[in-house]
C-alpha positions in Angstrom: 6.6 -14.2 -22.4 6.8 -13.3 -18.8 5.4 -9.7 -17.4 8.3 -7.6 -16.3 9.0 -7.2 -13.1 8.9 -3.6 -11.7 11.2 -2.2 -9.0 9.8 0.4 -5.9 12.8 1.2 -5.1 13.9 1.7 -0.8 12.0 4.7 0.4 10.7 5.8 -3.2 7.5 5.6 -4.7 6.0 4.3 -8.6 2.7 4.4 -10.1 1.1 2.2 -13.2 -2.0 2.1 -15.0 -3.9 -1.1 -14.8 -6.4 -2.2 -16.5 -10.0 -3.4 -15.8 -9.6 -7.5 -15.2 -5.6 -7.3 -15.1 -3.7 -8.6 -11.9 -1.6 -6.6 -9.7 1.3 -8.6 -8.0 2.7 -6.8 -5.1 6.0 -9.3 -3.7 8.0 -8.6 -0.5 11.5 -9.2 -1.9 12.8 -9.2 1.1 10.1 -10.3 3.7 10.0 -7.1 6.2 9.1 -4.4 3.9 5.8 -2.3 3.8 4.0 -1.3 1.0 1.3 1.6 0.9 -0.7 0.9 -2.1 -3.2 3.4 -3.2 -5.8 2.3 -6.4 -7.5 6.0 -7.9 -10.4 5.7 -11.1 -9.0 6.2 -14.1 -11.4 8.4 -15.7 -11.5 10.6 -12.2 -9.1 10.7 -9.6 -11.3 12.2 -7.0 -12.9 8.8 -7.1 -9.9 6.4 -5.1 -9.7 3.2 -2.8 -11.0 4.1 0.2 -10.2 1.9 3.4 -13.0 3.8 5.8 -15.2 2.6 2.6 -13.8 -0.7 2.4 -14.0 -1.4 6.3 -17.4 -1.2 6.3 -17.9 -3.1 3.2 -15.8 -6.1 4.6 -16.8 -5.9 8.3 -13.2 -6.8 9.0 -10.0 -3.9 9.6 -7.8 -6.9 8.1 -9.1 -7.8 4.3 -9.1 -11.2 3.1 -9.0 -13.6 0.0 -12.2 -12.5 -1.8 -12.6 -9.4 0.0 -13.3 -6.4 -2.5 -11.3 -3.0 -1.8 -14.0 0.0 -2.5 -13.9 3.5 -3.4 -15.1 6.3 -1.7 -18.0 6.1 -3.7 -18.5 2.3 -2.4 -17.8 0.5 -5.7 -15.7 -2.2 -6.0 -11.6 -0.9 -7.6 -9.3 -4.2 -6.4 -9.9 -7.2 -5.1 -7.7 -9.3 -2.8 -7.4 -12.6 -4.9 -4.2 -14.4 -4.1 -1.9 -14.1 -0.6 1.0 -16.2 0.0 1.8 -14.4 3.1 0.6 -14.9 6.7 -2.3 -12.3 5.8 -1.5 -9.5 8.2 -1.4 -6.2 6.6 -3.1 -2.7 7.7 -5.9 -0.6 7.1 -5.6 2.0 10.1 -2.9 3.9 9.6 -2.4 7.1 7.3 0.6 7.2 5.3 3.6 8.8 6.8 4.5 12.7 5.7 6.5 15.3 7.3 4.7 16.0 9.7 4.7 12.7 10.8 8.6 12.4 10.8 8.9 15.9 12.9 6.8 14.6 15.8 9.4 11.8 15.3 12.3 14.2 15.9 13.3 14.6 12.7 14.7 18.5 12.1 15.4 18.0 8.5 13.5 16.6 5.6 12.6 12.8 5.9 11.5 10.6 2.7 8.0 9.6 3.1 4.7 7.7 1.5 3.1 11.0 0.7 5.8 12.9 -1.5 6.0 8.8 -2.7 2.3 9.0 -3.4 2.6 12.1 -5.4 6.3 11.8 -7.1 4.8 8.3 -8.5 2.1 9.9 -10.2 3.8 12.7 -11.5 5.6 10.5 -13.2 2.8 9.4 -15.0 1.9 13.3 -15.7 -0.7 13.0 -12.9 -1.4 14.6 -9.4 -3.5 13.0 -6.7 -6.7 14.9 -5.2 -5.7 14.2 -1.8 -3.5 11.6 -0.2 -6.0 9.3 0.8 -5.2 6.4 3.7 -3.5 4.0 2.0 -3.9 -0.1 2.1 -0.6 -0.8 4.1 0.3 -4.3 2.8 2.1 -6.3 5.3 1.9 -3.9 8.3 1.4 -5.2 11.6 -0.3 -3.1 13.6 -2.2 -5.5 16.2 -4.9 -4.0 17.9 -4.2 -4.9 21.7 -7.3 -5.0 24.4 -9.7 -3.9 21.5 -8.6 -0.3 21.8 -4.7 0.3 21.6 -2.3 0.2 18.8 1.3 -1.8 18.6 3.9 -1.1 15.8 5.4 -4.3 15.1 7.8 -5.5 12.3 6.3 -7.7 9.5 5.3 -11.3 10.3 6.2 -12.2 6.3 8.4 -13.9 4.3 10.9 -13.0 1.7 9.2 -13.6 -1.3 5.5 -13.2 0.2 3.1 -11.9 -2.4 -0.4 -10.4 -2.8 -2.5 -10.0 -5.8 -4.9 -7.7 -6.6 -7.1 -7.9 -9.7 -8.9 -4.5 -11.0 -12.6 -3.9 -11.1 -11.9 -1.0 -13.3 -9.3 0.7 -15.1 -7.3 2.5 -12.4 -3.9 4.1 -11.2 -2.2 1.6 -8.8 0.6 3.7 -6.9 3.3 1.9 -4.5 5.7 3.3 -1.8 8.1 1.3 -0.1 7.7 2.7 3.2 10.3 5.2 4.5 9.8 4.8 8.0 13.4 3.9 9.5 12.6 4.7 12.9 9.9 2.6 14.7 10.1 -1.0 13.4 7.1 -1.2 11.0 9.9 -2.5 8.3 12.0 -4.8 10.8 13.6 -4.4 13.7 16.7 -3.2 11.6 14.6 -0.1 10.7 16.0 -0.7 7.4 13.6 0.0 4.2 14.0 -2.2 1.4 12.9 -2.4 -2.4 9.8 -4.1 -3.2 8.5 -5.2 -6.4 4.9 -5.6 -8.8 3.7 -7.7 -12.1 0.6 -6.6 -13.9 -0.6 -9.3 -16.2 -3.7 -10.7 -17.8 
């Protein structure tokens, strides 16, 4: 019997538990949306995926098949296992919140990966320590002349997945990314639903 299928909705934000050895897949339904995926311990929240942690531990700011995602307290929580897309995603930036959206212009409220963050674990009767910086799956944000950033649509494909598989029992939380006005989710500047399987 197949896993269901779970829906992020546009803009919005969900949250699973997932156990140690299980498989997270995260799919692009539509090819130009970006995910912000957080991973937090089970057994202790103040202990979550950290990608200053995990840059070091990789040596890359992109990870790659086999690359282990680590904690703030340097121990492996998800590992990158399976990648159908082109393999660009992001490990700079932080996740958008109000603030972000009023330097943007924005004079009244403005969905974002933050309030996501936290509405998706509040659903599970959780709250998150802090809103650490998120692994931004399928992001482009090239890093031009070694020193400046560009914030460019998606290079994926309808249908592009990643899989992550846990290293310990954890709280995965998705948001499909808000942001509607630079082009991080195609040049329409149109967010989009995105989808997850656990199995194993």
């Amino acid at each position: 019997m197949a896993e269901p299928t779970i829906q992020v909705p546009a803009r919005h934000g969900k949250a699973a538990r997932v156990a140690r050895g299980q498989i997270v897949k995260v799919i692009n339904t539509h090819g130009q949306q970006v995910v912000d995926t957080w991973a937090f311990n089970a057994q202790d929240l103040t202990e979550f995926m950290s990608m200053e942690h995990t840059r070091v531990a990789i040596g890359r700011i992109i990870p790659q098949i086999g690359d282990a995602l680590v904690t703030n307290r340097r121990r492996p929580i998800l590992t990158l296992v399976e990648d159908s897309s082109p393999g660009i995603h992001d490990t700079l930036i932080a996740a958008c919140d109000r603030y972000r959206y009023e330097l943007l212009g924005c004079a009244e409220y403005h969905d974002n990966c933050t309030d996501n963050l936290a509405a998706g674990l509040k659903a599970l009767g959780l709250t998150p320590p802090e809103t650490p910086s998120p692994l931004n799956l399928f992001m482009n944000i090239p890093v031009l002349d070694g020193n400046h950033l560009s914030f460019d649509p998606p290079v994926c494909r309808p249908g592009d997945h990643v899989a992550l598989r846990a290293e310990m029992d954890c709280i995965v939380a998705f948001s499909a990314c808000p942001q509607d006005i630079v082009p991080i989710n195609g040049v329409a500047c149109k967010p989009t639903e995105a989808h997850f399987v656990i199995s194993g």
